[in-house]
C-alpha positions as CSV (number, residue, x, y, z in Angstrom):
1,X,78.8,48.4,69.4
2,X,78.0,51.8,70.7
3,X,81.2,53.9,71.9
4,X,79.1,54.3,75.4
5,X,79.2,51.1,75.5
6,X,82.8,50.0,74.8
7,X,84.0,52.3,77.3
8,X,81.5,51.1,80.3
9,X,82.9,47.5,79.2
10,X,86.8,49.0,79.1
11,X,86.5,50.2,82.1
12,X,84.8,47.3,84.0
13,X,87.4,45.1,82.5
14,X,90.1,47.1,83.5
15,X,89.8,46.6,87.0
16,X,89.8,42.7,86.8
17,X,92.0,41.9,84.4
18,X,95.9,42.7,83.7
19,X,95.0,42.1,79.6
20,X,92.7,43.7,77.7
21,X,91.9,43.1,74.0
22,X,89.4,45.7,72.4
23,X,87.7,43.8,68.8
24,X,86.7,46.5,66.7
25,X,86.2,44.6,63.0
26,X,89.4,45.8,61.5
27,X,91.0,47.3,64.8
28,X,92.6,45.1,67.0
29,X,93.9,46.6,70.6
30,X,95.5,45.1,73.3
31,X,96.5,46.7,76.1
32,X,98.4,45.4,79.0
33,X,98.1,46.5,82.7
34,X,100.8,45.8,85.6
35,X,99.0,45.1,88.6
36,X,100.3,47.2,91.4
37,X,98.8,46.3,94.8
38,X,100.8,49.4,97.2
39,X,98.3,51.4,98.3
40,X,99.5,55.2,99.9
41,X,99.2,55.6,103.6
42,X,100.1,58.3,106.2
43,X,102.5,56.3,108.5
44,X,104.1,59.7,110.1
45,X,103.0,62.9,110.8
46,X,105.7,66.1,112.5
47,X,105.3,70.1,112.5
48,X,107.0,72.4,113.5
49,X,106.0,76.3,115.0
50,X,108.1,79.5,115.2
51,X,109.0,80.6,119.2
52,X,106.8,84.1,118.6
53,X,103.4,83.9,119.5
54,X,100.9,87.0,118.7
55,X,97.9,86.7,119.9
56,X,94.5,88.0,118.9
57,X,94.7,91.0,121.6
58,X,97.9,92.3,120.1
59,X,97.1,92.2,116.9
60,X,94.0,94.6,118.1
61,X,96.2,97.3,119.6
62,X,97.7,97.5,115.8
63,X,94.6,96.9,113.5
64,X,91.0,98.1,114.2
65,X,89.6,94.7,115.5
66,X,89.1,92.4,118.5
67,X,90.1,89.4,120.1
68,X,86.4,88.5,120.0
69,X,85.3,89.7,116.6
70,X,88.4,87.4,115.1
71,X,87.3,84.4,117.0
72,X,83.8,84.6,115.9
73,X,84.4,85.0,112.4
74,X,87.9,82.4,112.2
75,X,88.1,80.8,115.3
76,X,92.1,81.8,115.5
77,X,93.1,82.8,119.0
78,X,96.8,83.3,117.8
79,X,99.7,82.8,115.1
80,X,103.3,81.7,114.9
81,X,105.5,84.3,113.7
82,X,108.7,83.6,111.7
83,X,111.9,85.4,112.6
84,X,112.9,87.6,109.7
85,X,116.0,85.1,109.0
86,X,113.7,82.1,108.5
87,X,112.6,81.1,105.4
88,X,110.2,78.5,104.6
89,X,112.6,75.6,103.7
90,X,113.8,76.5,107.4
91,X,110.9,75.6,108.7
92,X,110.2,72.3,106.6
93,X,113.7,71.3,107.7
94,X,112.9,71.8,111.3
95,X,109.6,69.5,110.9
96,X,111.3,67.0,108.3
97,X,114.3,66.6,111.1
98,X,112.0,66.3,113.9
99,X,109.8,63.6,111.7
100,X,113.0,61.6,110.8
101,X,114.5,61.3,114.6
102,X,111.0,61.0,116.6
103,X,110.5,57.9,113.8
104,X,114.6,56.3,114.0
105,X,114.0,57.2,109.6
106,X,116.9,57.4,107.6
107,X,117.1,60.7,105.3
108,X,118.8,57.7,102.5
109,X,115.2,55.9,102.9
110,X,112.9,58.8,101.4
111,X,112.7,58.4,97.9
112,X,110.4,61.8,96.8
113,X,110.1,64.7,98.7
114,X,107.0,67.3,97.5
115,X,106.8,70.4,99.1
116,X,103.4,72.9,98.7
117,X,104.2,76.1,99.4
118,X,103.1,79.7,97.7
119,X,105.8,81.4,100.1
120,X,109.1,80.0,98.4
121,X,112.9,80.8,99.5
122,X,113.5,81.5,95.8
123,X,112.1,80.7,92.3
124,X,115.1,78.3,91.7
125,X,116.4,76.0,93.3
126,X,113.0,75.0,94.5
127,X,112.1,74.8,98.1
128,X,111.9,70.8,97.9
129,X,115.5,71.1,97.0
130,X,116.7,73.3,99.9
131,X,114.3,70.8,102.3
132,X,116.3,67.6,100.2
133,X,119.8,69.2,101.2
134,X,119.0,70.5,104.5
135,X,117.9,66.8,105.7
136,X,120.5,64.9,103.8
137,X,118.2,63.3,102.0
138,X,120.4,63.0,99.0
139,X,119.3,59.9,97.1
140,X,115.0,61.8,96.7
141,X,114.0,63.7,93.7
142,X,112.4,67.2,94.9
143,X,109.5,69.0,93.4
144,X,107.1,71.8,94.5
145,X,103.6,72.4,94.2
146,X,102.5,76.0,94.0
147,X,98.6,76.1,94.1
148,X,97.5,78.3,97.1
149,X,94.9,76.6,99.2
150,X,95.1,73.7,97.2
151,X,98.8,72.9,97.5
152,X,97.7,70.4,100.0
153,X,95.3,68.7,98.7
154,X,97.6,68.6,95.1
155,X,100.5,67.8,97.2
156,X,99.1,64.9,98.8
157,X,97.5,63.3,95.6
158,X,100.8,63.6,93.9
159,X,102.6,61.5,96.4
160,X,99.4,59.0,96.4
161,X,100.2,58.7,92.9
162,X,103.8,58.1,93.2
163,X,103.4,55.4,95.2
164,X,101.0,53.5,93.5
165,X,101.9,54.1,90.0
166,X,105.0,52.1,91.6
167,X,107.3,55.5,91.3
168,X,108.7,55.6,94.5
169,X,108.2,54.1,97.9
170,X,108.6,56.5,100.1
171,X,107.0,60.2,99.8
172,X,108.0,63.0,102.4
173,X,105.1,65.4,101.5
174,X,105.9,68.8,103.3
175,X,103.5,71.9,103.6
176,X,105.3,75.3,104.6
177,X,104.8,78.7,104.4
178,X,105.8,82.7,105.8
179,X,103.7,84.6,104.8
């Protein structure tokens, strides 16, 4: 039996049955597999914006640049400012309190909370931590996820995988960031 081979066979098997054994002469393997039929979903989606608004036009009068030239090339019309005192667990908190009221969810329900952010309050505690305290969430584990752009998308597949490796039930995934 080819190695090829073994694997393509390993890995159809894999997804039908919970036992595997693997006959190789003199090597024996079996492998056992819990089935785990939770699949992730999105049930609840919140955000939250800062009060400041500047808009394309006065961001000209301070850089060399239009409303139209920043349109064309990003489609932004405007961004939410932060105050100076706000931080980006602030923010979280504001969207993560908003989420859990607007929904009747209780903060004791949420089992992991993941936070992506490049822009965090401090290097330690992490930012998931502040967010975990700020909501009251106090039976979650808290974790960040610090890959730029990709923070999301690493974010998100990190809860995915929480949940259906059976890890925890409930995810808050949080994207923030002051830049």
């Amino acid at each position: 039996m080819h190695f090829q081979n073994l694997m393509l066979d390993f890995l159809l098997i894999l997804k039908t049955r919970r036992v595997l054994l693997i006959d190789l002469g003199n090597l024996k393997i079996r492998l056992y597999f819990r089935v785990n039929n939770q699949q992730a979903t999105i049930k609840y989606i919140s955000s939250f914006l800062p009060e400041r608004i500047l808009s394309n036009h006065e961001l000209a009068e301070t850089v060399a640049t239009s409303d139209d030239w920043i349109q064309q090339r990003t489609g932004i019309k405007e961004r939410r400012i932060a105050e100076n005192t706000q931080a980006s667990s602030d923010l979280g908190i504001a969207a993560c309190k908003k989420l859990l009221i607007e929904n009747n969810l209780a903060p004791s329900g949420i089992d992991l909370i993941i936070v992506a952010t490049m822009s965090p309050d401090f290097i330690a505690p992490s930012t998931a931590s502040i967010i975990q305290h700020g909501i009251g969430a106090l039976n979650a584990a808290s974790l960040d996820v610090g890959a730029a752009c990709a923070g999301y998308i690493y974010g998100l597949s990190t809860a995915k995988a929480y949940i259906e490796a059976n890890l925890a039930k409930r995810v808050l995934f949080v994207a923030t960031e002051k830049m």
